[in-house]
N, C-alpha and C positions, 0 to 999 in steps of 0.2 A: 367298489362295494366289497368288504369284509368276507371271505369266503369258510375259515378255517375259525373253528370256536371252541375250546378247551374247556370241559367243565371239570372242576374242581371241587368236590365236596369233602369240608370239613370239621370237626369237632376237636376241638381242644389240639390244638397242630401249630401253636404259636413258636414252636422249634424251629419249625421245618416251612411254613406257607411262605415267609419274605422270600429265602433262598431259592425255593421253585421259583416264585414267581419273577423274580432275577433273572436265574437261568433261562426261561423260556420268551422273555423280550429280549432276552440278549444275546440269543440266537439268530435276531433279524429276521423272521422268517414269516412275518405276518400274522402269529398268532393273536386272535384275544381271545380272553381267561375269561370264564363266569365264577365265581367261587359261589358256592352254596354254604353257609355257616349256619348249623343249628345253636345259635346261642349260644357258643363256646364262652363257659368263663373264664379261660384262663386269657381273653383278650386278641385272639384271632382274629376275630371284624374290625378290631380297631387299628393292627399291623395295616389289613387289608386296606381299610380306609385311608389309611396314610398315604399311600401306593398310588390309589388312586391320584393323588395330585399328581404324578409326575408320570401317568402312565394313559393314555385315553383308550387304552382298548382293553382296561381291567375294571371285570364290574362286579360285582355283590349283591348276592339277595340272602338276605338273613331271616332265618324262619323261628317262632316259636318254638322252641325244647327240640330236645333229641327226636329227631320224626322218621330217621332211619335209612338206609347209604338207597334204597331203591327207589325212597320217592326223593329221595335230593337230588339223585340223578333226572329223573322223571322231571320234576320243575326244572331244571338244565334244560335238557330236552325242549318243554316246550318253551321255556324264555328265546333257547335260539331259534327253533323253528317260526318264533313271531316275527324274528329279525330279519329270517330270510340268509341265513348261514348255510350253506352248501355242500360242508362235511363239521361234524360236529363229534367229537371226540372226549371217552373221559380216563381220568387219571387220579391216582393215587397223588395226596401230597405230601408223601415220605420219603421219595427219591427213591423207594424202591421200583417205580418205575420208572426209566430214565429220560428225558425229554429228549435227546436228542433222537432215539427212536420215534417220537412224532411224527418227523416226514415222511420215514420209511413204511409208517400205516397212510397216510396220506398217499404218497404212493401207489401204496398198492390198490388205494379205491380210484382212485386219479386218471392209473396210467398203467395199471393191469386187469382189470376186471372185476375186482371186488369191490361188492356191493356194503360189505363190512368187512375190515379187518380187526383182527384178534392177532393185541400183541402175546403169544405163543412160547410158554415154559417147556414144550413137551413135544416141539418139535424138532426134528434135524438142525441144531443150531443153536435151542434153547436151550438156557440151562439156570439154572438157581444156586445162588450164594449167599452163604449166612445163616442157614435155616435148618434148627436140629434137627435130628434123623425119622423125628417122631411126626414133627410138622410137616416135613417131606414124606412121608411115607402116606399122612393123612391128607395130602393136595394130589398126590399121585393116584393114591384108593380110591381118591372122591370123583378125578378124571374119569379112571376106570369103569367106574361103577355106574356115572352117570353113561359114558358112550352106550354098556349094557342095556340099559334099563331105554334108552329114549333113540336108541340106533343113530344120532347123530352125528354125520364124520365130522369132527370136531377134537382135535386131540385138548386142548385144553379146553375144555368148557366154563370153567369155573373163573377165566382170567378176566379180570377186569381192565385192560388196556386195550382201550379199543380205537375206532374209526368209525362212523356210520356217513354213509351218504345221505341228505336230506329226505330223497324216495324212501328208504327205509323207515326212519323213525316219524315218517309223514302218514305211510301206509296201514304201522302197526298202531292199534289202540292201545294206546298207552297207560288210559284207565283199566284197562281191561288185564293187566297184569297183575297176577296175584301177590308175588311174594318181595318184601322189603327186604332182606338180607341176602344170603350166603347164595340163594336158590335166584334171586334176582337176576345175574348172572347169568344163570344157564337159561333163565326160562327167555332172558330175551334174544341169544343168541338161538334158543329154538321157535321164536315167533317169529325169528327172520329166515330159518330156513323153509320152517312151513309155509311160508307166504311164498317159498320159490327162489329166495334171493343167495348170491353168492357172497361165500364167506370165506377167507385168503386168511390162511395164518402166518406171520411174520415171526419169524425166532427173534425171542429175547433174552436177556439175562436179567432174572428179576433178581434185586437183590433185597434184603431184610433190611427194615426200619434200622436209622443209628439212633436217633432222637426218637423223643415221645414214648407212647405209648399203644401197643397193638390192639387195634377195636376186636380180633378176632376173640371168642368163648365158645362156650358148652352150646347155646342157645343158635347157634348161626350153622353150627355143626349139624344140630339137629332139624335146624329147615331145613339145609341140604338134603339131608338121606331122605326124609321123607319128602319134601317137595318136590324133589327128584320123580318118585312114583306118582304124585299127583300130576304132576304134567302130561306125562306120559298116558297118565288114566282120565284126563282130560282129553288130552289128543284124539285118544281111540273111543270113547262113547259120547262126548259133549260137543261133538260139532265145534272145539278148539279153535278151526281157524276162521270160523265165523263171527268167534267170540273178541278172537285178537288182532282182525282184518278192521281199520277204521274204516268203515263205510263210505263214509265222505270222500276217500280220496283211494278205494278199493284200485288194486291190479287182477289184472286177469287172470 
């Protein structure tokens, strides 16, 4: 039984999706890939699809229109949790995050303690290459600001390279999460701590897209900062972890 499951969401990434997904079967390490495609036209699903003949543990769900990096993750989510995947993991496919780092988040849920790991720009180890002074100053402000605001030890909150153990994203209501963008991120890195669960950051080096194009804008900047305070202001007056605890399959 398949234990380890990669989701991959992407839009317009026809650059960059064959070569990840190259690299990461041919690392041998058991991975399978879910790609999420909203509709990319510039021909992504059909890279994918190609793939699939020569590949049985790469699979695709293509969704109607641009529908947003937090509910593509969220259908990831739950496509693996139907299958019965046991750590389920998601990743950029621009190579800015690097696969071979995969087992070392795997790892660390595996065979240290972590209940999630967060691959980690901002820790002892991690570091960022490629990325103007402007960008970086605004990933660095955004960590800051949010540990402020939501007291979560978490030096990178914002990083999307993750690990989750099945208990986790079984636990957490996944409908029950507000935000599709920038805020996505943190808010579900603080639905797992609230629930009590432990969270392992792994140093990385994220490096900047070479191909394509950056989803990042004005608009994703702007859930952040304020999403940011709504969580927070959720946490503390809305009964938050009752909201984001799935009942169905509730921890103590």
């Amino acid at each position: 039984m398949p234990e380890k499951l990669v989701v991959i969401p992407t839009y317009n990434e026809k650059d960059n999706i064959e070569a990840i997904l190259l690299y990461v079967f041919n690392m041998n390490k058991d991975f399978h890939i879910l790609v999420v495609d909203d509709s990319s036209p510039d021909g992504t699903g059909e890279i994918v699809r190609r793939l699939q003949g020569e590949y049985s543990g790469l699979f695709l769900e293509e969704r109607k229109g641009k529908l947003g990096l937090g509910t593509a993750y969220i259908h990831g989510f739950k496509w693996g949790l139907a299958r019965n995947y046991q750590f389920i993991f998601e990743m950029d496919a621009d190579f800015s995050h690097n696969p071979d780092d995969l087992e070392r988040l795997y790892h660390a849920c595996k065979y240290e303690g972590g209940d999630l790991a967060v691959g980690s720009r901002y820790v002892k180890g991690g570091n960022v290459e490629n990325w103007p002074w402007d960008r970086n100053m605004l990933s660095k402000g955004g960590a800051l600001y949010t540990r402020l605001i939501t007291w979560m030890p978490v030096k990178d909150p914002t990083a999307g390279f993750m690990c989750y153990k099945r208990d986790v994203l079984d636990n957490i209501n996944l409908d029950g999460i507000s935000f599709v963008g920038y805020a996505f991120q943190i808010e579900m890195k603080f639905a797992a701590w609230k629930l009590g669960y432990e969270i392992r950051e792994v140093p990385i080096t994220f490096i900047d897209r070479k191909l394509g194009t950056s989803k990042m804008h004005k608009g994703i900047v702007k859930e952040g900062i304020l999403g940011v305070m709504q969580i927070q202001w959720q946490s503390m007056f809305k009964n938050y972890r009752q909201r984001i605890r799935n009942t169905a399959n509730s921890v103590a």
